[in-house]
ZAVO-483696 format. One record per atom (N, C-alpha, C): x, y negated, z negated; residue in one letter. Coordinates in steps of 0.2 Angstrom, whole numbers, plus 5000, padded with zeros to 4 digits. Atoms other than C-alpha are relative to their C-alpha. Layout:
<sites>
XYZA/...
</sites>
This chain:
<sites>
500449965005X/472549135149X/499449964997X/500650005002X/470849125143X/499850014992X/499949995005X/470449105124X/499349985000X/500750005001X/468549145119X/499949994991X/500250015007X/468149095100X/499250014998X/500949995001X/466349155094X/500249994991X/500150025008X/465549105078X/499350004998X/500749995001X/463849125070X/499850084998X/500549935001X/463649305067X/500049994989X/500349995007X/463049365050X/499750074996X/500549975001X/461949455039X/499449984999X/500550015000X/460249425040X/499450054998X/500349945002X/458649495034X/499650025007X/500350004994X/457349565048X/499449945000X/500350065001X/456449425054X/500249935000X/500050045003X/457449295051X/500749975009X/499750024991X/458749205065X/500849964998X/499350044998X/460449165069X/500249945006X/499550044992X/461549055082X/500750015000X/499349954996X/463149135091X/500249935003X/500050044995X/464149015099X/500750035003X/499449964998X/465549055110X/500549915003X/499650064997X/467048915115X/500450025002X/499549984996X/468148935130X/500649945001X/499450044998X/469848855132X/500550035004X/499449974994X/471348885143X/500149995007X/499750024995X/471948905160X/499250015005X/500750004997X/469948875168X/500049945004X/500050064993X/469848795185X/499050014999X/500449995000X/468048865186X/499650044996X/500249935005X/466648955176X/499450015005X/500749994996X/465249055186X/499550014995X/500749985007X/464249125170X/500550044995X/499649985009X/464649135152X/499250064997X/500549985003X/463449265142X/500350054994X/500049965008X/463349395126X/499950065002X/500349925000X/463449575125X/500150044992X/500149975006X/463349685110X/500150085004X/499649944999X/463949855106X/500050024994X/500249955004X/463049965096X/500450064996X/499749955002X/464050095085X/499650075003X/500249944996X/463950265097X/499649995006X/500550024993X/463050165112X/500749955004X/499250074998X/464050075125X/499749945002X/499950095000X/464149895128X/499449985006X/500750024997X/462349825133X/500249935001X/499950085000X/462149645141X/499449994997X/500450025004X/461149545130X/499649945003X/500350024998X/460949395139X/500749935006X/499650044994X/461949275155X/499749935001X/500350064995X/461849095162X/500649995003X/499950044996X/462549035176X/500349935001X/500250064998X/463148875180X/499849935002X/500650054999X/461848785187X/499250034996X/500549995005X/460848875172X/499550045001X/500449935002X/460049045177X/500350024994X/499949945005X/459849145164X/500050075003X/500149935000X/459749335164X/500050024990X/500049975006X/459049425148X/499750095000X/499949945002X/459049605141X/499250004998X/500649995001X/457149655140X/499850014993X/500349995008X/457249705120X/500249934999X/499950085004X/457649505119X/499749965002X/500450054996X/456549425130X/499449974996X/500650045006X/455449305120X/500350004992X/499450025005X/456949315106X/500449964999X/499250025000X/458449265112X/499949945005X/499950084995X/458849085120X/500750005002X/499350034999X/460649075127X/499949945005X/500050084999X/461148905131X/500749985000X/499350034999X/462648805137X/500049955000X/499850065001X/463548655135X/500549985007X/499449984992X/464748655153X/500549944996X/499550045003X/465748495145X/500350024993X/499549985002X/466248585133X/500250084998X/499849914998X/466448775141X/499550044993X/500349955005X/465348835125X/499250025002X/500749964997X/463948955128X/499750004991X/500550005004X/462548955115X/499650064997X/500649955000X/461449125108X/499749984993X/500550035006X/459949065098X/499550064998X/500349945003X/459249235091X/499549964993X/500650015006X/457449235081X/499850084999X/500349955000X/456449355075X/500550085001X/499449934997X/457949475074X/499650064994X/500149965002X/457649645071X/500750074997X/499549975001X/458849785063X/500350025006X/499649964996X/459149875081X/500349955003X/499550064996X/459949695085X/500650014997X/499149995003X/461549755074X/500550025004X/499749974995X/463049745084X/500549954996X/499550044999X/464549665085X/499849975009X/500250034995X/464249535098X/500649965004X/499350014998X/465549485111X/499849965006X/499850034995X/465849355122X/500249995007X/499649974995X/466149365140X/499949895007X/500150064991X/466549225156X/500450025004X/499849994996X/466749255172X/500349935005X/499950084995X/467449105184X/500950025004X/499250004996X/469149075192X/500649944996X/499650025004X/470649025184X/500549955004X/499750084996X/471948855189X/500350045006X/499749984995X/472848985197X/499450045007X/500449974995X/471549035208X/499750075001X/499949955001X/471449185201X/499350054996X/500649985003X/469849295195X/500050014991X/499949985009X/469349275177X/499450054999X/500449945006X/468249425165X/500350004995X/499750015007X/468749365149X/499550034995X/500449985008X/468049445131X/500249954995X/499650025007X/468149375115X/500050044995X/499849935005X/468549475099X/499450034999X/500549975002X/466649495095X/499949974992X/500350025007X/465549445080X/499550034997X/500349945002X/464749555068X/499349964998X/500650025004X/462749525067X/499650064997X/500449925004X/461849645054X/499449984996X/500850015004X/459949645050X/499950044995X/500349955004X/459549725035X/499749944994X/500350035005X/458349695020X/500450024996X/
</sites>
């Protein structure tokens, strides 16, 4: 079993910047790529942004020149450095990693989600 722990969301005004951090523990042999997704009230669940491993990224084009996601591999936590947020970045943000677990077994883990809310 797979235990994802996020922390950092908030309220914030527009313009201003958060950091998201996600920490993975449990039965993890391997990680392929940890990243953030968000899930808009009456929209479905968007990817926000991914790294790899050996440190590709992938980002969502409303965040490109925003968002930084960033990882630690020694201690399985992924990183999102959000600036310049704007109100359509309101979401609950949710954690995800994919890899292989001791038993050899495919992981897609979520975590609970952390609420980010831009308003003035």
């Amino acid at each position: 079993q797979v235990q994802l722990v996020e922390s950092g969301g908030g309220l914030v005004q527009p313009g201003g910047s958060l950091r998201l951090s996600c920490a993975a523990s449990g039965s993890i042999f391997r990680i392929s790529a940890m990243g953030w997704y968000r899930q808009a009230p009456g929209k479905q669940r968007e990817l926000v942004a991914t790294i790899t491993s050996d440190g590709t990224t992938n980002y969502a084009d409303s965040v490109k020149g925003r968002f930084t996601i960033s990882r630690d591999n020694a201690k399985n936590t992924v990183y999102l450095q959000m600036n310049s947020l704007k109100p359509e970045d309101t979401a609950p943000y949710y954690c995800n990693l994919r890899g292989t677990s001791i038993f050899l077994r495919t992981l897609d883990s979520w975590g609970q989600g952390t609420q980010v809310t831009v308003s003035s």
